[in-house]
VMD Tcl script that draws the C-alpha trace (Angstrom):
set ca {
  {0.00 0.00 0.00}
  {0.95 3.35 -0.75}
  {0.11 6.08 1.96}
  {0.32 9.52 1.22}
  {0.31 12.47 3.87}
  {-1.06 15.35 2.65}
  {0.40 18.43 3.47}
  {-2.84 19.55 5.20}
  {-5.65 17.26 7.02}
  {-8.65 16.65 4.94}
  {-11.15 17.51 8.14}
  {-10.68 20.13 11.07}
  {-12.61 19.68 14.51}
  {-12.65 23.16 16.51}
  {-14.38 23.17 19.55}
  {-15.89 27.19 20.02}
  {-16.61 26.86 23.76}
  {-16.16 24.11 26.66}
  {-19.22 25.49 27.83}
  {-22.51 23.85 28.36}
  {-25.97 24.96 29.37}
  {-27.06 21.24 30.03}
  {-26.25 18.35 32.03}
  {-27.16 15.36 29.29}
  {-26.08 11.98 31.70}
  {-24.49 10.28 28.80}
  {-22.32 13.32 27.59}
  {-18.39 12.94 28.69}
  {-18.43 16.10 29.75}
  {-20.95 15.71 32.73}
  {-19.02 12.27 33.41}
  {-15.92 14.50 33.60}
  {-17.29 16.94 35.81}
  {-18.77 14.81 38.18}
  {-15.54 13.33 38.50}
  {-13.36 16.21 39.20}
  {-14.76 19.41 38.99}
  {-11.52 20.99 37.71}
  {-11.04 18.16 35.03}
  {-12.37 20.61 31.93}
  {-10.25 23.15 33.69}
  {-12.11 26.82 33.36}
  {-14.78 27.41 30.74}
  {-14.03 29.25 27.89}
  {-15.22 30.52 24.38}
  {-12.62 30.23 21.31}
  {-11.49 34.17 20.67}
  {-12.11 34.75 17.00}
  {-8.55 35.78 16.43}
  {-7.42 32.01 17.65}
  {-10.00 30.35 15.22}
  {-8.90 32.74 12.53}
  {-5.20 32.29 13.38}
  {-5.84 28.39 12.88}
  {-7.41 28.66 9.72}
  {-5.09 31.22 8.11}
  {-2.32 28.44 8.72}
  {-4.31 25.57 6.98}
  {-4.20 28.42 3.97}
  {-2.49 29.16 0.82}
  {-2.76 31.81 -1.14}
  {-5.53 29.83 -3.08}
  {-7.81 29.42 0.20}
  {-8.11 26.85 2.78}
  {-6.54 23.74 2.44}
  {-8.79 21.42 4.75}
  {-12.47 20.77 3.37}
  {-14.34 20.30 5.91}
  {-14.85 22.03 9.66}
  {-16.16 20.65 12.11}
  {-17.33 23.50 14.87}
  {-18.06 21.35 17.70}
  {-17.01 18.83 20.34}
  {-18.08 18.63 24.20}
  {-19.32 22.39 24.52}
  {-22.25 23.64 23.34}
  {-20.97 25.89 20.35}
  {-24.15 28.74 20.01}
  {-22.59 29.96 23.58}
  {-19.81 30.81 21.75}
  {-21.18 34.74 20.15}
  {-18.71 34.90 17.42}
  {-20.04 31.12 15.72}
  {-21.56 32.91 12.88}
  {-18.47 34.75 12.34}
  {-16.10 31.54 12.19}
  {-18.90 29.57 9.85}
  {-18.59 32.72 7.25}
  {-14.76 33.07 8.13}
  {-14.30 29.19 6.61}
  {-16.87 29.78 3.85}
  {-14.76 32.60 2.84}
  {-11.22 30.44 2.73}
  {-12.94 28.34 0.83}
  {-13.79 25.42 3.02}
  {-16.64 23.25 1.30}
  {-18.63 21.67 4.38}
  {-18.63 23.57 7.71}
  {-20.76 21.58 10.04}
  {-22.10 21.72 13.99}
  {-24.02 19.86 16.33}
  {-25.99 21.91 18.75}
  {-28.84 21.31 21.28}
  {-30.51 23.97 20.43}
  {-31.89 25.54 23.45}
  {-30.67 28.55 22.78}
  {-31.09 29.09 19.29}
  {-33.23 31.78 18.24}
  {-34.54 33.12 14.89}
  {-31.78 35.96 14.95}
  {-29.10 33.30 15.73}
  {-31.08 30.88 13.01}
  {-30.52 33.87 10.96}
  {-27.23 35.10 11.38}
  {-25.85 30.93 11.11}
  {-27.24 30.75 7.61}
  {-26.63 33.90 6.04}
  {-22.76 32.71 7.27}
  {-23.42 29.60 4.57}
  {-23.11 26.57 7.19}
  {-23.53 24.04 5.41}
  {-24.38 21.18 8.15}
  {-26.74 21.76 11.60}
  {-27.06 18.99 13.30}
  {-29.77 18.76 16.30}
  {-29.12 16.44 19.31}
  {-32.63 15.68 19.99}
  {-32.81 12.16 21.26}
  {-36.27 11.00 22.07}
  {-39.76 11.78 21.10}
  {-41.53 12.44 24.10}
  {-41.36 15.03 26.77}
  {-40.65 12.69 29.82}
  {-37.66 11.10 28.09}
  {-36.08 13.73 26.14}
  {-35.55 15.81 29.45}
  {-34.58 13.02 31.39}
  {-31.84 12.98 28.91}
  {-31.07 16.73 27.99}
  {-31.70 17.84 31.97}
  {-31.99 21.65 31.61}
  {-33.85 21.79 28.13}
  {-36.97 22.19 28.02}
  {-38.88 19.63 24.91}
  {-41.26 22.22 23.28}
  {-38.80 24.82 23.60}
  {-36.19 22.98 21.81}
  {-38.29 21.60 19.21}
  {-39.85 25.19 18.74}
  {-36.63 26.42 18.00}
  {-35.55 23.57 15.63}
  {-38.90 24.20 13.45}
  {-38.03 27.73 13.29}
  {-34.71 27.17 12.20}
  {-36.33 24.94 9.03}
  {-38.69 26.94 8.28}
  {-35.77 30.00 7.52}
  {-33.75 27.54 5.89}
  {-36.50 26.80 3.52}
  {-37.47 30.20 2.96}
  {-34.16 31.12 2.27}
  {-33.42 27.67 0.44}
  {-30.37 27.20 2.14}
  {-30.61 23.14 0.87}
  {-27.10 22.35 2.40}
  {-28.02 22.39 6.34}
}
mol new
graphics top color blue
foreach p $ca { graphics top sphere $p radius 0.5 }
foreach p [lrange $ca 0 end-1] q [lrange $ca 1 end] { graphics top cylinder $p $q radius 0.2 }
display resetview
């Protein structure tokens, strides 16, 4: 076999925050915390200038080397106020799928607004059971017909704007 190393990875996970407004029992970060309160050390949002430093290096003079961004990882990236900034930041290098996973309790139709005028091209929802009881048994802190509220909302603008992608 033949391997070949690029000169830049194919895929780039960035976490925005550490933060998290929920308490989800099966997430590693709860685990973590109930272990050792200072295992996630102190919670913090990625400055812009860090995110934009990283992406500037995975760049030629042609645009950004890596095609896809992940924007997410054991926080809870729409705490992080400058996410719409990074999603049109890698849209503008040139990256072709920029992606996140949120919860979405805190999504809003500005926030819905300002996330796809940036051009994500992936939202993924972590909504994990149908009913009321057991979806916030699992995401303790969200509340169901808030969540899926917001979720709707966020469709609905994405259809009206036929943004296809996320």
């Amino acid at each position: 076999l033949n391997f070949i190393v690029e000169k830049y990875p194919l895929n780039l996970d960035m976490e925005p925050t550490n933060l998290c407004n929920l308490k989800c029992p099966m997430c590693p970060r709860t685990l973590a915390l109930k272990q050792d309160k200072n295992s996630l050390g102190p919670g913090e949002v990625m400055p812009f200038s860090m995110y934009k430093k990283v992406l500037d290096e995975v760049s030629d003079e042609n645009g950004c080397n890596v095609y896809a961004i992940k924007l997410t990882h054991r926080g809870e990236p729409l705490i992080n106020p400058e996410l719409p900034k990074m999603i049109a930041y890698a849209k503008e290098k040139g990256a072709i799928d920029v992606m996140t996973n949120t919860n979405a309790t805190i999504l809003n139709a500005k926030l819905s607004e300002e996330i796809l005028d940036a051009g994500i091209d992936r939202m993924l929802f972590s909504f994990d059971a149908a009913s009321k009881e057991k979806f916030e048994a699992i995401r303790i802190g969200a509340v169901y017909e808030e969540v899926l509220e917001n979720i709707k909302e966020f469709v609905a603008l994405r259809n009206k704007k036929k943004a296809w992608n996320t």
